[in-house]
C-alpha positions in Angstrom: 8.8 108.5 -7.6 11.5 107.7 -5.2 14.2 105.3 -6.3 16.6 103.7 -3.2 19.1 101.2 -4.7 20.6 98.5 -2.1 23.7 97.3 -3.0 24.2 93.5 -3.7 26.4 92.5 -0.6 24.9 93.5 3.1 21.3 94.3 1.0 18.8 93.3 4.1 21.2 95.7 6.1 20.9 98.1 3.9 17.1 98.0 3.4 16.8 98.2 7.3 18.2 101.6 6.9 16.4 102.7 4.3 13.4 101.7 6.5 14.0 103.8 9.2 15.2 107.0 7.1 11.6 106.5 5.3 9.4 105.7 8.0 11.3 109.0 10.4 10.2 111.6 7.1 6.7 109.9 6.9 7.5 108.5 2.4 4.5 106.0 1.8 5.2 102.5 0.2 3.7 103.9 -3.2 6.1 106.7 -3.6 9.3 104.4 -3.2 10.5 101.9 -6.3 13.3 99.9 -5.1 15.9 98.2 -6.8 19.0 96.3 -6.3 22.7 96.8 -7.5 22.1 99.8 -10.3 20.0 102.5 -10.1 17.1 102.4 -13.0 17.2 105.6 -15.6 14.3 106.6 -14.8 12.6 110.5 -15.1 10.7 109.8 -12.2 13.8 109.8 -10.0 13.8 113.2 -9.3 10.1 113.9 -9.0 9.9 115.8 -5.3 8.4 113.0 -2.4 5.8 114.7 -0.5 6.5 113.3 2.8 3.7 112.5 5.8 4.1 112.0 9.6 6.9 109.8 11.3 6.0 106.7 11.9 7.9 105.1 15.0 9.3 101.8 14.3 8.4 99.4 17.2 7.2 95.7 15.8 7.8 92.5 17.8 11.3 90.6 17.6 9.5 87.4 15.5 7.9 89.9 12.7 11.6 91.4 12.3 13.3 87.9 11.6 10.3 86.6 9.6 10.1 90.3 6.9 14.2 90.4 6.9 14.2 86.5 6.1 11.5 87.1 3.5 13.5 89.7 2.1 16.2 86.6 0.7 13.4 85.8 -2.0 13.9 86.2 -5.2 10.5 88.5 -5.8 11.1 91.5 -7.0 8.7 92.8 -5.0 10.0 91.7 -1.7 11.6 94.9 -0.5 8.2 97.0 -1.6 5.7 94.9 0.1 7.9 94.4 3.6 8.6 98.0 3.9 4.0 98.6 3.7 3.8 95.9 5.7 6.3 97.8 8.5 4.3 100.4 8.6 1.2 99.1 9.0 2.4 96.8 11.8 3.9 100.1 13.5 0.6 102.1 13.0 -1.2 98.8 14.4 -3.0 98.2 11.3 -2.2 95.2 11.0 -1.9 92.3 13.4 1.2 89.8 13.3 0.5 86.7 11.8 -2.5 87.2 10.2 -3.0 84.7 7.1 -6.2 86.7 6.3 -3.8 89.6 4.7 -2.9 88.5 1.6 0.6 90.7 1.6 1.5 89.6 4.8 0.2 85.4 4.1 2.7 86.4 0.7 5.4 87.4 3.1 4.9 84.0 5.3 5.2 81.7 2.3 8.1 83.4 1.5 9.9 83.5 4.3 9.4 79.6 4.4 10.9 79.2 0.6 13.9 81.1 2.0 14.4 78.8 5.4 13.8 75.7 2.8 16.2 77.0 0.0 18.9 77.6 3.2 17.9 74.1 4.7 18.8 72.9 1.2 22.1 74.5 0.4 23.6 73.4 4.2 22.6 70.1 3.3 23.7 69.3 -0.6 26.6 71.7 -0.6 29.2 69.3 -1.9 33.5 70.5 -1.0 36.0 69.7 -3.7 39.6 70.4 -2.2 41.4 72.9 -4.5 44.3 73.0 -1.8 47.5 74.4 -3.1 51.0 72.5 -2.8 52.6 73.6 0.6 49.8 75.5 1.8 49.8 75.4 5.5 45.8 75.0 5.7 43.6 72.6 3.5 41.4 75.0 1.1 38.1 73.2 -0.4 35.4 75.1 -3.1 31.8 74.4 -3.8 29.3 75.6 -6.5 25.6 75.7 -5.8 23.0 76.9 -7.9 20.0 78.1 -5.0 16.2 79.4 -5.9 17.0 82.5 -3.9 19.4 84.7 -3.2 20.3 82.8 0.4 24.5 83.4 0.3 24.8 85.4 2.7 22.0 84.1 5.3 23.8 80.6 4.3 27.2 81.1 5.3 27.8 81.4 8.4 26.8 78.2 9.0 29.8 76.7 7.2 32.0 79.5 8.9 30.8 77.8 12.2 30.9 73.9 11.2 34.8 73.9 8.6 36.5 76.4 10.6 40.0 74.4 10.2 39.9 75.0 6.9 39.9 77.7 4.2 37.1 77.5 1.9 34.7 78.9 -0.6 31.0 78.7 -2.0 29.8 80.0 -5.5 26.9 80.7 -6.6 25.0 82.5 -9.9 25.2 86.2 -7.9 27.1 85.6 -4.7 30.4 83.7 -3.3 31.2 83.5 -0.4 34.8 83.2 1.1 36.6 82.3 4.7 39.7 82.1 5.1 41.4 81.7 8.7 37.9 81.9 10.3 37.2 85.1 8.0 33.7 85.0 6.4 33.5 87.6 3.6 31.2 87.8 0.7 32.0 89.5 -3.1 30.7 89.2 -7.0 30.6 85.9 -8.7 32.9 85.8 -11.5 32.5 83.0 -13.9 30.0 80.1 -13.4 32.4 77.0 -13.5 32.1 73.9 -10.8 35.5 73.6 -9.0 37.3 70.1 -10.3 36.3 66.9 -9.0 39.0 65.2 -6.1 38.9 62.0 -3.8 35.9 62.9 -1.5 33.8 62.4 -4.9 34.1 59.1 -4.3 33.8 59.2 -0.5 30.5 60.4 -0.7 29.4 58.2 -3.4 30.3 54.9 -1.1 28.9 56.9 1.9 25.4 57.3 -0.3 25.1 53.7 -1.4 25.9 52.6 2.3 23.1 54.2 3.4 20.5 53.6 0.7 17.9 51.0 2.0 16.2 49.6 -0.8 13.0 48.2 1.4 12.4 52.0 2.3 12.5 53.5 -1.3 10.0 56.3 -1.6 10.8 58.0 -5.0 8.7 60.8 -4.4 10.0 61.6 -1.1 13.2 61.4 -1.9 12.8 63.7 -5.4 11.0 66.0 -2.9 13.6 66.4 -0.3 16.5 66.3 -2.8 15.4 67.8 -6.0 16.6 66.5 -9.6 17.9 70.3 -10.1 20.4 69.7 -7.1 21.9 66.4 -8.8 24.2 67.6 -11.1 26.4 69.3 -8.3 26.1 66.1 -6.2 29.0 63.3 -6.8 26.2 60.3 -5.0 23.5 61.6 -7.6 24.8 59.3 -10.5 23.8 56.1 -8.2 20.4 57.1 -8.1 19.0 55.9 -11.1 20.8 52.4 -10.5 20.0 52.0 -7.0 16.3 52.1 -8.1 16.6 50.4 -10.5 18.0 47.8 -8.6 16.1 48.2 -5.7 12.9 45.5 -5.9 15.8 42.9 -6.8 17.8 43.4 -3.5 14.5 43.8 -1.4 13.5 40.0 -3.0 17.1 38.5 -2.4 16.9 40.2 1.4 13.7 38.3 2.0 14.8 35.1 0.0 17.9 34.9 2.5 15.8 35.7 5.3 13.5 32.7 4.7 16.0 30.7 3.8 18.2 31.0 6.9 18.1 27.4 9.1 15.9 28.5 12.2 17.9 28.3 15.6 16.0 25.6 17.9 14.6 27.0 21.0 16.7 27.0 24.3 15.3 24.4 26.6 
């Protein structure tokens, strides 16, 4: 068996390569075991790849974005089952978008837990400013803790949004870094939260402003911001007071309602 090893930083860019040099000498999906970051010790390494026809690469522009997002999952498997499903879209035997497959309705689901995991991290990523004394730019650090390897997908967005200022996003494998509108991407080392500053507090006034107690759905709201998210998040220690408090404020709201002197009609 074949082994290809993608390295940890630029790993969907890498795979695409790999793609094409195994698709041009004809390698089937069974012969190739792929890995990420170091290669396995494995005697099959070296066993000789008896190779078939080229396959020519042509698949639409939609099944490219959905396999190379799908690819961001944390499955082990992702990198096997998108390069069979490659070829069988390129020797049309399979049709885009078909649910009824059950690799390529894998692949779907997939690619929607990576678009949610990113929707997630650009929304709870919380800045702490770690700014040195008489730095000439203001330099802020995050930590996030993701389902999915999604750094590098992820990024950009902040790259586009904080460009005035320098900072950085950790997570478990991945941080990455800009620095005068330079996005780059290395190793994590070390697993600690940057400290806590003055926008903790910002965000936690900015939270209960916003909470509306008549509206409380705790379900929805666990569901759109997950209890493993909290920890990271400065508001998240309101929470379990605001609910608490909630049924009292929703009584007082109405009680002062009802209460208010009625203006007399115009006339």
């Amino acid at each position: 068996m074949m082994q290809v090893v993608l390295p940890r930083i630029g790993t969907v860019a890498a795979w695409r390569a790999e793609v094409r040099r195994l698709a041009a000498t004809g390698v089937p999906p069974e012969a190739v075991q792929w890995a990420v970051g170091d290669a396995a010790d494995d005697l099959f390494n070296a066993a000789p790849i008896a190779a078939g026809r080229a396959v020519p690469l042509t698949l639409p522009r939609d099944a490219v974005l959905a396999i190379e997002t799908a690819l961001h999952h944390s499955d082990p498997q992702r990198f096997a089952r998108g390069y069979a499903i490659v070829l069988r879209l390129a020797r049309k035997d399979l049709r885009w978008g078909d649910r009824s497959d059950p690799a390529l309705r894998r692949l779907l689901d997939q690619e929607k837990a990576v678009r949610r995991d990113i929707h997630k991290m650009h929304g709870f990523v919380r800045f702490r400013e770690v700014t040195p004394p008489g730095a000439n730019r203001r330099a802020f650090a995050a930590w996030f803790e993701p389902d999915h390897p999604i750094v590098e997908p992820a990024a950009p967005f902040f790259a586009r949004r904080f460009g005035d200022m320098d900072w950085l996003i950790a997570t478990p494998g991945l941080t990455a870094r800009c620095e005068t509108g330079q996005l780059e991407f290395f190793a994590t080392q070390g697993c600690a939260a940057p400290p806590a500053d003055a926008t903790e507090d910002l965000w936690r006034v900015y939270f209960a402003s916003i909470f509306n107690p008549a509206r409380l759905m705790i379900a929805a709201m666990a569901s759109n911001m997950p209890r493993k998210y909290w920890k990271n998040l400065p508001e998240a220690d309101l929470i379990p007071e605001l609910i608490r408090s909630a049924p009292a404020r929703v009584r007082a709201a109405h009680d002062a309602m009802t209460s208010a002197p009625r203006r007399p009609p115009r006339g």
